[in-house]
LUMLODO-246859 format. One line per 3 residues: for each residue x, y, z of C-alpha. Coordinates in nm, 2 decimals, decimal comma. Each point is the difference from the previous one (the first is absolute). Example, Ala and Ser with C-alpha at 12.3 -4.5 7.8 and 13.67 -1.06 7.14 Angstrom:
! residues 2
1,23:-0,45:0,78  0,14:0,34:-0,07
! end
This chain:
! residues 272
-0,87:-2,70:0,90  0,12:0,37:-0,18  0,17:0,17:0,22
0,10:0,40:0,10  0,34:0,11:0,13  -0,08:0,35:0,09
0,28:0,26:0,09  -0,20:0,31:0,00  -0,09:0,18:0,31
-0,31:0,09:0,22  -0,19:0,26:-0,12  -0,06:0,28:0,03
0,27:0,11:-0,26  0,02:-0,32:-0,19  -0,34:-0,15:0,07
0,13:-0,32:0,00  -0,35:-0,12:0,11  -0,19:0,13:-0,34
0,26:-0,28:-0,16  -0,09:-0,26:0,25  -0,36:0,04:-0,07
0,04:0,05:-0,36  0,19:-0,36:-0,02  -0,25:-0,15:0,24
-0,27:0,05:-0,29  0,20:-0,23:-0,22  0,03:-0,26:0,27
0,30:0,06:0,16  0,02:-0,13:0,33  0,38:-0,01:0,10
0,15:0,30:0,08  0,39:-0,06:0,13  0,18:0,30:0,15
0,34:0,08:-0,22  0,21:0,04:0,29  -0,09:-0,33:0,09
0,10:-0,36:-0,18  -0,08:0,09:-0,33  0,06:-0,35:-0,21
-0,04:0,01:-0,38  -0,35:-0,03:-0,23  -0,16:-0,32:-0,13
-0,12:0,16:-0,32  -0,10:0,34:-0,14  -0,26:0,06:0,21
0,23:0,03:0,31  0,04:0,38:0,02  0,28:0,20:0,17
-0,14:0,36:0,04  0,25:0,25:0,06  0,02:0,41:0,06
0,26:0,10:-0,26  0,29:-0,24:-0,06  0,28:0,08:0,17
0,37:-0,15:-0,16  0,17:-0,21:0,22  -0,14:-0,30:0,19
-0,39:0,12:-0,08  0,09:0,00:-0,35  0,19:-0,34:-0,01
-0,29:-0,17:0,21  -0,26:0,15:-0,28  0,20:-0,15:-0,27
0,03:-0,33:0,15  -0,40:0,01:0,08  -0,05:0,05:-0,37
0,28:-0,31:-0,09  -0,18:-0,23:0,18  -0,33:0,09:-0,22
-0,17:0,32:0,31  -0,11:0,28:-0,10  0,12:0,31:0,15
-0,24:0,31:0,02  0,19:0,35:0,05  -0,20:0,29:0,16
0,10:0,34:0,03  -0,16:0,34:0,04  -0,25:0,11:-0,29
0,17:0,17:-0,23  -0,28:0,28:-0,08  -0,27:0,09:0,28
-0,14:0,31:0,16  0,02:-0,11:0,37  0,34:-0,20:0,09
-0,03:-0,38:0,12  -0,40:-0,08:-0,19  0,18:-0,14:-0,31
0,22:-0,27:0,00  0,19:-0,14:-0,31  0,06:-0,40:0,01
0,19:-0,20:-0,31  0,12:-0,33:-0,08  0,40:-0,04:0,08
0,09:0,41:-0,02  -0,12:0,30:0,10  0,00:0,35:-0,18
-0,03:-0,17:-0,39  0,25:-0,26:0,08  -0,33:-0,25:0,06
-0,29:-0,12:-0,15  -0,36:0,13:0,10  -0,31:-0,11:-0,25
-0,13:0,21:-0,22  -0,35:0,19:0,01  -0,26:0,27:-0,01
0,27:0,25:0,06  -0,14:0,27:-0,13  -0,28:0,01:0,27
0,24:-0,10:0,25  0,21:0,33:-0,09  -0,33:0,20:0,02
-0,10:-0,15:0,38  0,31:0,18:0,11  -0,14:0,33:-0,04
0,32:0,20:-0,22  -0,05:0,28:-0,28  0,26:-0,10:-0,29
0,16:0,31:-0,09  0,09:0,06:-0,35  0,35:-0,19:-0,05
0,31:0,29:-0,07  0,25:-0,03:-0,19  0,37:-0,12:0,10
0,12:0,37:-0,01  0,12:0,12:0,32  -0,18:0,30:0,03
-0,14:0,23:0,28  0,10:-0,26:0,25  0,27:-0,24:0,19
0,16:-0,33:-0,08  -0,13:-0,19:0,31  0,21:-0,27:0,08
-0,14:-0,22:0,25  0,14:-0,21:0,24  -0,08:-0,37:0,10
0,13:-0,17:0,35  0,17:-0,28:-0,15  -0,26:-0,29:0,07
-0,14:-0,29:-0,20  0,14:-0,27:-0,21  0,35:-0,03:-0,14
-0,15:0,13:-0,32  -0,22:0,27:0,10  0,16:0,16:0,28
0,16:0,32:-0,05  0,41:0,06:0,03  0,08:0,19:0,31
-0,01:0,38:-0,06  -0,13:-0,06:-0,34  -0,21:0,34:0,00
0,32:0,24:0,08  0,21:-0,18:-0,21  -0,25:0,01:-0,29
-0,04:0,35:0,06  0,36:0,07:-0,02  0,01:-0,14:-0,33
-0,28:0,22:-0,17  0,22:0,31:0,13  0,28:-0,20:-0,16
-0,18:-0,02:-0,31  -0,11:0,40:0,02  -0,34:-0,01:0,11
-0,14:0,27:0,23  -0,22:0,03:0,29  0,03:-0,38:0,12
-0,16:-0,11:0,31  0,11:-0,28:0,27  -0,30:-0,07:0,21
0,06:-0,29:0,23  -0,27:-0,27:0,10  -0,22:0,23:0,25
-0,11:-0,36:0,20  -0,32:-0,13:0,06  -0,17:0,31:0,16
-0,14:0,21:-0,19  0,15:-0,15:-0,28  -0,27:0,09:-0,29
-0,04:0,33:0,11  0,37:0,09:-0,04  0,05:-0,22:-0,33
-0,30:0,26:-0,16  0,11:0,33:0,15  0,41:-0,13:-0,16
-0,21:-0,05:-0,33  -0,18:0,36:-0,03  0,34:0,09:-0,09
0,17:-0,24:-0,20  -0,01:-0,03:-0,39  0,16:-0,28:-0,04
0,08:-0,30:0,26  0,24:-0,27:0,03  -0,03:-0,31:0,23
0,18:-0,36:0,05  -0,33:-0,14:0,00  -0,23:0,22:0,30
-0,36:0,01:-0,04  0,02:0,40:-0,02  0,05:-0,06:-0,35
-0,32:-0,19:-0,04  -0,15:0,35:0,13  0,22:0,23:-0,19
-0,19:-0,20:-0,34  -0,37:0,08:0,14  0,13:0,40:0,06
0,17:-0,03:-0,37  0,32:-0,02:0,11  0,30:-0,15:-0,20
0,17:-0,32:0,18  0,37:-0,13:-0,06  0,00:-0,34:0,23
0,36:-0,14:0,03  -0,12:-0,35:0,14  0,01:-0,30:-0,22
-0,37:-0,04:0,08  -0,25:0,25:0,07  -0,41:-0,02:0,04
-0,08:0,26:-0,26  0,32:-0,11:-0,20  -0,20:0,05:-0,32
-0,14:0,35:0,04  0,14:0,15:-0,33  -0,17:-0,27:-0,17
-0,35:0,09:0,11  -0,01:0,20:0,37  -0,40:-0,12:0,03
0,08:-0,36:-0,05  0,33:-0,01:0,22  -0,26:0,17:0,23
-0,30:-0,21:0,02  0,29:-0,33:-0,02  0,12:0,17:0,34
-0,35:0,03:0,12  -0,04:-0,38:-0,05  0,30:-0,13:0,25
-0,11:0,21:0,31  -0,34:-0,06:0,22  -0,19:0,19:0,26
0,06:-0,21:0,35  -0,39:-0,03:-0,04  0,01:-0,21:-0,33
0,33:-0,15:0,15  -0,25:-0,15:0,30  -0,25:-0,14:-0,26
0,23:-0,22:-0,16  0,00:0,17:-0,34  0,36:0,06:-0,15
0,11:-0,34:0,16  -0,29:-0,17:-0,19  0,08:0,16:-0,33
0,36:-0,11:0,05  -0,11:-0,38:0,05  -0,18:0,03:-0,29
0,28:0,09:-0,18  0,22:-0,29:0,20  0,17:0,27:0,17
0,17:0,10:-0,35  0,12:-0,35:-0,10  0,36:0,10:0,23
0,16:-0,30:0,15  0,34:0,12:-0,01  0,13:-0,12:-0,29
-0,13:0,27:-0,25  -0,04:0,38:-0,03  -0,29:0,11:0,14
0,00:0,33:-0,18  -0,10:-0,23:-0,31  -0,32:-0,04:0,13
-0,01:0,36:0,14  -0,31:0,09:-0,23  -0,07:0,28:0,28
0,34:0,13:-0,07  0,15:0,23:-0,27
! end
């Protein structure tokens, strides 16, 4: 019988129940706490769902779930949405483009989410800041941001002669949209390790330096619609997370093929 270790919380900020429900519809009857005994999977269909992945002991139980042929699901906060905690990102193995997530009708998806693109500027630091903003340091041994990165970063564009560079800290989770968008209205240009601010700055035209070896709209120069609509395609509404959907297209997909022993950014389709 599949099986679900589950480490995220009650709702209401994580809604864990909207992923209960949602695995329920694919048959999942076993639910095991993941502050209880945990064990190890008997085949790819035995999923560890986590919220983020956090180095240390979190990470090296993940990567010891995926040896033994698990799957591990990573959730996180959406990384575009209008109204905080209604769109949740989930990905095979990583979160924030580190992972796999299947490919689809992004396009549509991007337009559910309700966001004018702005005509996309130009690099030239005009009229505007340098915001530099800051991350608190958690997720994976790749992914998560060096202590201080923001001031440090900052003091090297000074170093370098540019002018009118920003520092704005992680404001926390209140309120958190609302200050990301009022730091935007005056920046013309914005660097990140890997925040989702950036995914914002792209839909207001904004240009993005990311400074993490991974990043979910890594690919934006390439094409800022695609990177876009690939983004819209690895985070769900809690309502479509309770039907079942973006587990059923993962299935489909045998959770991206990941068993440990290969990249799973090589089956990343939804990922540029």
């Amino acid at each position: 019988m599949s099986r679900v270790v589950m480490q995220i919380r009650e709702q209401p900020t994580y809604r864990r129940d909207a992923f209960v429900n949602g695995l329920k519809r694919l048959g999942y009857t076993q639910f095991d706490d993941y502050r209880c005994g945990r064990g190890f999977p008997s085949g790819p269909d035995d999923l560890l769902v986590l919220w983020n992945l956090h180095r240390g002991p979190d990470e090296s139980y993940a990567k010891a779930w995926e040896a033994k042929g698990g799957t591990v699901l990573v959730c996180e906060n959406g990384y575009l949405q209008r109204q905080d905690k209604t769109y949740y990102a989930i990905s095979v193995h990583g979160h924030n483009g580190s992972g796999w997530f299947p490919a689809g009708d992004g396009a549509e998806r991007f337009a559910r989410l309700g966001f004018e693109l702005k005509p996309q500027r130009t690099d030239a630091v005009t009229g505007g800041c340098i915001l530099v903003r800051g991350q608190r340091g958690i997720g994976s041994a790749l992914m998560a941001s060096p202590p201080h990165w923001h001031v440090k970063h900052a003091a090297r564009l000074r170093a370098k002669g540019m002018k009118d560079v920003v520092e704005y800290a992680h404001p926390g989770d209140k309120r958190k949209l609302e200050s990301d968008a009022k730091q935007l209205a005056r920046a013309s240009w914005v660097h990140i390790w890997s925040s989702a601010i950036g995914v914002r700055a792209l839909v207001e035209g904004i240009p993005v330096e990311f400074h993490a070896p991974k990043w979910i709209c890594a690919g934006w120069r390439a094409g800022r619609e695609v990177a876009l609509h690939n983004m819209a395609c690895g985070q769900w509404h809690h309502d479509e997370i309770a039907s079942g959907e973006p587990f059923a297209r993962m299935k489909a997909e045998g959770w991206g093929i990941f068993t440990g022993k290969a990249d799973p950014i090589a089956k990343a389709t939804a990922i540029t």
